[in-house]
N, C-alpha and C positions, 0 to 999 in steps of 0.2 A: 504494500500500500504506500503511495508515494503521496508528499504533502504537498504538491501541486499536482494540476497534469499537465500534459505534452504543452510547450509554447505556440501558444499563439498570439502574443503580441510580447513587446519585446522588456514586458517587466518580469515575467516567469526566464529569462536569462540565458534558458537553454528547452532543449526538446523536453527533459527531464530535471529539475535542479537540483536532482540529484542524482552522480552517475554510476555508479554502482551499488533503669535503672531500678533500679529499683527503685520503691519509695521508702524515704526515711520517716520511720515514727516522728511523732511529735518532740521530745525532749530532743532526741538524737539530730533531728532538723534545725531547731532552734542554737545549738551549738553549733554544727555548720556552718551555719547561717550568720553566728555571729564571730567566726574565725574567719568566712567565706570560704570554706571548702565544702563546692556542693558536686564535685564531681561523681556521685556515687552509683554513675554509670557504668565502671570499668570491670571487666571480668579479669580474672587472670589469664597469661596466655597470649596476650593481644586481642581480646575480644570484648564485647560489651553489647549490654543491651540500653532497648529506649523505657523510659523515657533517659535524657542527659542529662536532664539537667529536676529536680524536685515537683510536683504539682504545682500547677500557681508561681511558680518564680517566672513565667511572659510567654507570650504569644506574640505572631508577628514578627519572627527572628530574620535580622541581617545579618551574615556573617561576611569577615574581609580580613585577610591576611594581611600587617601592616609589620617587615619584618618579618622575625622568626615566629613572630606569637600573632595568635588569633582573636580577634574580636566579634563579642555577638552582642549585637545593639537588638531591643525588643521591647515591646509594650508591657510595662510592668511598674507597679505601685510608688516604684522608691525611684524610677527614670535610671538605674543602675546599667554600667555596661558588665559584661565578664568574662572573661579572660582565659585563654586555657593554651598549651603547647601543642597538644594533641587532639583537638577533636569532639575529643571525651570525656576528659575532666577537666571542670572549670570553676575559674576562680572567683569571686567575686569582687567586682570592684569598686569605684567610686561614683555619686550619683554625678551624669551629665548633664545634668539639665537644674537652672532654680526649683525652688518649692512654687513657683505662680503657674509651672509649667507642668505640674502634677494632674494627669490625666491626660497628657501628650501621649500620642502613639504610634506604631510603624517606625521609628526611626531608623533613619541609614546613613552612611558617612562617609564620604568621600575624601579623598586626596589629594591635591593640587600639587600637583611638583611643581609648578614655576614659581609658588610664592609661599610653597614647604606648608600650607595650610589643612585643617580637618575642616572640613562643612557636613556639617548635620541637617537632615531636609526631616521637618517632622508636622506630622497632623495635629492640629489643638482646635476643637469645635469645631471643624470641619472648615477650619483654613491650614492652606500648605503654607510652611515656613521655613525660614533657613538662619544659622547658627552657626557661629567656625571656635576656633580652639587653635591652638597651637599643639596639641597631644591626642592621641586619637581616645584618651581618658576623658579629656575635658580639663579643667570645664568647658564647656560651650559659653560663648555671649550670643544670645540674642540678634540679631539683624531687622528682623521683621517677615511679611508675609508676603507671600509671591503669586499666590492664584485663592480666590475667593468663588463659592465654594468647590471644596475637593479634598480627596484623603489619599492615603499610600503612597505617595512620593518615593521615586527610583530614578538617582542619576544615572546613566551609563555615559561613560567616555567610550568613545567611536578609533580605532586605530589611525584616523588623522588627525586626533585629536579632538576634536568638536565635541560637545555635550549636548546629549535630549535628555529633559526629564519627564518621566514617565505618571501619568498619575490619576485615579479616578475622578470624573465631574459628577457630584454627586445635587440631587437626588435621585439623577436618570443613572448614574451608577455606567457612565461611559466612559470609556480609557483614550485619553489624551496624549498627544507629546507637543512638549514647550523646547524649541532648540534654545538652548541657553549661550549667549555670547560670551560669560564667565561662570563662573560659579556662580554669584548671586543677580547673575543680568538677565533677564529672559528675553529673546529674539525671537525670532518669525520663520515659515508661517504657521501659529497655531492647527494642530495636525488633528483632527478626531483618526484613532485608528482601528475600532469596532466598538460596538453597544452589543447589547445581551440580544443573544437569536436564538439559545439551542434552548430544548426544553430542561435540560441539568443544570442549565445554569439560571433558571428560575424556579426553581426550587424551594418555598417557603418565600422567598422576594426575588426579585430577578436582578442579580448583580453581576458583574463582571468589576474586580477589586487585586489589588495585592499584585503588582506588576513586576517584572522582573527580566532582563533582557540578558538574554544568550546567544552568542556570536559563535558560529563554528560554519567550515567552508564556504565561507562568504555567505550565509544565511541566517538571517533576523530571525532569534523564534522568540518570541515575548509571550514568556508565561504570563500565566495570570488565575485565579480563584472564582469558581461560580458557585452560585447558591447563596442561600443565607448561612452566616457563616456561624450564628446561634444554633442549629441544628448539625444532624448528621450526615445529612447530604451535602455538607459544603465539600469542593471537588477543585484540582487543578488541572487545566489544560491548555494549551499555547497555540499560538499567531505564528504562519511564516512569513516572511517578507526579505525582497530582495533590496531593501533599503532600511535602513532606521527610520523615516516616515512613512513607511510601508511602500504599495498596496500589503496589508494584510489578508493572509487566509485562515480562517481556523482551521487548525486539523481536524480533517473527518471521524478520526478515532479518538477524540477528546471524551469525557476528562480521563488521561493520561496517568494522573494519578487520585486514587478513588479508595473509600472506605468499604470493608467489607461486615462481615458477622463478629468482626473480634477491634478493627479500627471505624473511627467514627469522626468525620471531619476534616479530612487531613487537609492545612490549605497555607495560603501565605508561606510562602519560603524561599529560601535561595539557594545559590550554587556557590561550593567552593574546593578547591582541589587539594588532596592530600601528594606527599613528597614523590608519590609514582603516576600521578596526573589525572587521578581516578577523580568523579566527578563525584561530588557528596551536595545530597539534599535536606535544606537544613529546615525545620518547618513545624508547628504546631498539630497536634489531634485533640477531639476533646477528647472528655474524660468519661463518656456514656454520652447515650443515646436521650438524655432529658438537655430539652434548648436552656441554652445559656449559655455563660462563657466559661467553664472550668474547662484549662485546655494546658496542655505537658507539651515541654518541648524534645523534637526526636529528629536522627538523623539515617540516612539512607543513600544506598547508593545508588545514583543516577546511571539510567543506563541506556546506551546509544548504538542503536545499529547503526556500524559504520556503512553499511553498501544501502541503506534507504536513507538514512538522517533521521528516524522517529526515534525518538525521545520518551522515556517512561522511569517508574520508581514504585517499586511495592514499599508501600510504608510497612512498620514492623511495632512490635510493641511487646517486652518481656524476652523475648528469642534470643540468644545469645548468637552472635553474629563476627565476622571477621571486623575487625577496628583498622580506619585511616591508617595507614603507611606513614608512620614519621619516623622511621630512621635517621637520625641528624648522619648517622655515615653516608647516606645516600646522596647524589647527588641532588638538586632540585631538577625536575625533567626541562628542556628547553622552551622558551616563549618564544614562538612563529608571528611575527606579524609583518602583513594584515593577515588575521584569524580565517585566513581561504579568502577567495576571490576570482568572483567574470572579471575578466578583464578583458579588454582592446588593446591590442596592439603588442603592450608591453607593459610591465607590472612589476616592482622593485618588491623587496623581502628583507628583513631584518631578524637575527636572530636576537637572540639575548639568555640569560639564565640567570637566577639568584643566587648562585652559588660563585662566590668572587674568586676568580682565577680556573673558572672551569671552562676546559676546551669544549669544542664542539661540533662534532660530525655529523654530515648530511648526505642523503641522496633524493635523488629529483623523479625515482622512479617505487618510492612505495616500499621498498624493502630495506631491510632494520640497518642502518648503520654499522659499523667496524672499525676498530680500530686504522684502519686500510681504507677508509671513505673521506672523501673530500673535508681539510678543516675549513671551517669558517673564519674568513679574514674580515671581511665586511660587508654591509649592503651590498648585495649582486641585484641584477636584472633577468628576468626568465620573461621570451616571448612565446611559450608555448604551452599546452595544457600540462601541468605534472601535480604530482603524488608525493609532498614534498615533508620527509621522516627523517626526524633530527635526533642526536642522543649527546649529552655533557658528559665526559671523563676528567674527573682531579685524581690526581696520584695520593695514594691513601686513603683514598674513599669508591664508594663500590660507585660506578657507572650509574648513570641515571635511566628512565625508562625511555622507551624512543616516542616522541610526540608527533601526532601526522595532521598536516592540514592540505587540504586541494584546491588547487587552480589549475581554471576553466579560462581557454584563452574565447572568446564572441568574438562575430565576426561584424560588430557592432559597438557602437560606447554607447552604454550607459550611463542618462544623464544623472550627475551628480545633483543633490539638495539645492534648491536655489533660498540659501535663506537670507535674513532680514535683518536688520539692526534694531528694530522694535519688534514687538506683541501684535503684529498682523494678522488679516483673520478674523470672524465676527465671531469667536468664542463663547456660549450662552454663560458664562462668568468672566467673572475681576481678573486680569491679567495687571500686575504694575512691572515697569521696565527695570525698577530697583528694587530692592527689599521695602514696603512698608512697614514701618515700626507703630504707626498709628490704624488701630484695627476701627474697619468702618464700623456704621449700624450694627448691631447685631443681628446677628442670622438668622433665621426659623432656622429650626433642627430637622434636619431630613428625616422623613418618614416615610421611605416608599411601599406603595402600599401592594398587597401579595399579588404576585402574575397568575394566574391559573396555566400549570402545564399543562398538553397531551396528553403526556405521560406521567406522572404521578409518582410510577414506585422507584423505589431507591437505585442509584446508577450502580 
C-alpha cells in the first residue's frame, strides 16, 4: 500500500514517491519524586517496560536530544522538564515555566544555533506562545503570543534551514503551518494543511491535534492525533506531503497507531532516535477506558518499511521489551542531509555525526559501508538517483550503525515555498508578526460540539 499513487501532476514527484514501569506505591512515589528519580521503568538486562515514567507525572511529551542527554518537555502540574541519559530512566528536573503559566500545555523546545538560544512554543487558554532561555532547563522568559486561537505548537526546522510551525486552529480543530522568519517572527503564507475527514478521527469530537513533522527520503509525513483525546479512541495517524506546506494526503491506513483490549488512547507524541538510529515513539495512553484525562507516559518503537515509506508503532504497556541502544562506546550513527530528496538536475549532501573526531564512510548505491568505502571529505554533488548508506568509525569505539536516505533525480524542479515577510493569508485567527506580550479580549473557551461518525465502534 503506497501513501500516494502513481503521479499525475507534478506535486506526487515521481510515478511512485516511493520507490521500492511499573507503578510506584504511594510513599515509595513521593520519595522519588522528591529526590527526582522516577525512572522506574528499567528492567534489568537492557530492557524495560511502559509506563517510563509514574501515573500523572504529563501527557503530551516532547522529547529532543540537546547533547548527550535527553529532554522531555510535557503537560504536567509543576511545568517541570526531565531529564534522563537513556530513554528510560528519568530525572526530574526544574520547573520551566513561572507559576502565572501553570496550566500551560504541549510544550516543545527548540534550538537556534545562530544565536545558541532554547525557544519554548506553548499552549495557555488556547493561545500559542513562545518563551527562550539560555539552557534547555530554563528558565524560560516569557515573549508573548503568536497565533490566537490555537493549541499544540510544533516547530520543525526544514534542512535549508527555514522554520514552519505546526499547530491546531481551534475550535474547528484544523492543523495549520505558520513559516516563521525566526524563531519568534511569523511569515507567510498562512498554510491550512487538512481538517478532520475520516470517521476515527471524530470520534467522541472530531479533532485533528498534536502535530508532529517527520522528514525521511524527501517526504513530509506530519503526524498528528484524532478523536477526543478524553476517551479511548483517541488515535495517531499522518499526512504525506512532498513539501513542508504540503499538498497533504492522509494515509489511507491511518490511524497508524491505535489502542486495543489492553491500550487505550495512545496519542500526542514524538520521535527521537536512540545511539543505532532506531526511531522511538514517545507518547501518552490513558489509564482505562472511563473519559478523562489520567494518562502515563510510554515509549515504542517506530517502525518503517523501508521499500513503501509507511510508518507505524504498537504501543505496549507492562511487557518487558528491548531498551534504546545507548552504548556511549558506540558511535553516534551518521546525519544525511537533506533527509532524501526529488531533485532537478543536481543536488548537494552533507554528512555530519555527533560523535567529535569520527570518520565517515559512504556508498551511493545502498549497500553497508566498509572500512574500504569512500571517506567523506566534504559536501559532494550527486546528479543522479542513488541509495545513499553512510557508517562513522573512531578508533576505540565500536562502529556506528549505517544510516540510509534516497534521492530521486525528476526530470522537472520542483517549485520551492514562495514565502513572505508577514502573516499573509486570510487565516480564521490572530496571527501577530512578533510575539504579543499583551493578551487581547478574552477568548470563549472552545467547545466543539460531538461529530456523529458512520462508524461508531472503536478503530
Amino acid at each position: 500500500m503506497k501513501l500516494f499513487p502513481p503521479a499525475r501532476s507534478a506535486f506526487f514527484l515521481r510515478r511512485q514517491i516511493f520507490p521500492r514501569l511499573r507503578f510506584v506505591p504511594g510513599a515509595l512515589f513521593l520519595l522519588l519524586s522528591a529526590l527526582g528519580l522516577l525512572g522506574a521503568a528499567a528492567d534489568s538486562g537492557g530492557t524495560y517496560r511502559n509506563p517510563i515514567l509514574p501515573p500523572d507525572t504529563g501527557a503530551d511529551p516532547a522529547v529532543f536530544r540537546f547533547g548527550e542527554k535527553f529532554y522531555l518537555y510535557s503537560t504536567n502540574a509543576e511545568n517541570v522538564v526531565y531529564v534522563s541519559e537513556d530513554l528510560v530512566n528519568w530525572k526530574k528536573g526544574p520547573a520551566i515555566l513561572p507559576e502565572k503559566f501553570k496550566g500551560a500545555w504541549a510544550p516543545e523546545v527548540y534550538h537556534h544555533e545562530p544565536d545558541g538560544k532554547y525557544y519554548l512554543y506553548y499552549t495557555l487558554k488556547y493561545k500559542i506562545g513562545v518563551a527562550v532561555a539560555d539552557s534547555p532547563e530554563g528558565p524560560f522568559e516569557d515573549l508573548g503570543f503568536l497565533a490566537i486561537p490555537g493549541i499544540d505548537a510544533h516547530l520543525f526546522k526544514d534542512d535549508d534551514g527555514k522554520l514552519y510551525l505546526y499547530f491546531t486552529h481551534t475550535p474547528a480543530f484544523t492543523m495549520y503551518c505558520l513559516p516563521m522568519r525566526t524563531p519568534t517572527e511569523p511569515g507567510g503564507p498562512v498554510t491550512k494543511c487538512f481538517e478532520v475527514s475520516a470517521d476515527w478521527e471524530r470520534k467522541g469530537h472530531a479533532i485533528n491535534e498534536g502535530p508532529w513533522m517527520f522528514k525521511k527520503d524527501g517526504t513530509y509525513y506530519l503526524f498528528y492525533s484524532g478523536g477526543d483525546g478524553q476517551t479511548e479512541f483517541y488515535s495517531i495517524g499522518y499526512a504525506g506531503a512532498p513539501g513542508p506546506l504540503g499538498p497533504f494526503k492522509k494515509f489511507e491506513g491511518n490511524p497508524v497507531i491505535k489502542g486495543n483490549d489492553k491500550i487505550f488512547g495512545p496519542g500526542h507524541g514524538s520521535f527521537i532516535a536512540d545511539r543505532k538510529g532506531q526511531w522511538w515513539h514517545v507518547y501518552h495512553q490513558k489509564t482505562g477506558t472511563e473519559k478523562g484525562w489520567k494518562r502515563i507516559l510510554c515509549l515504542d518503537p517506530l517502525r518503517i518499511d523501508e521499500q513503501t515509506g509507511e510508518m507505524s508503532s504498537l504501543p505496549t504497556k507492562g511487557d518487558s521489551q528491548t531498551a534504546p541502544a545507548m552504548d556511549k562506546d558506540l558511535v553516534w550513527p551518521p546525519e544525511i542531509t537533506p533527509r532524501g530528496a526529488y531533485f532537478y538536475r543536481r543536488q548537494n549532501i552533507t554528512l555530519s555525526c555527533a560523535t567529535p573526531g569520527a570518520v565517515i564512510r559512504y556508498t551511493l548505491d545502498g549497500s553497508p559501508p566498509t572500512t574500504d568505502s569512500p571517506v567523506y571529505q566534504g559536501p559532494f554533488e550527486i546528479d543522479r538517483s542513488v541509495v545513499l548508506t553512510a557508517r562513522a568509525y573512531k578508533e576505540g569505539m565500536k562502529a556506528s550503525e549505517a544510516g540510509t536516505m534516497r534521492f530521486f533525480r525528476t526530470n522537472w524542479e520542483y517549485p520551492a515555498p514562495v514565502l513572505t515577510e508577514f502573516p499573509s493569508g486570510d487565516p480564521p485567527f490572530r496571527v501577530y508578526s512578533s510575539p504579543n506580550p499583551v493578551a487581547p479580549p478574552k477568548m470563549p473557551f472552545p467547545t466543539p460540539s460531538p461529530v456523529p461518525a458512520e462508524n461508531s465502534a472503536a478503530p
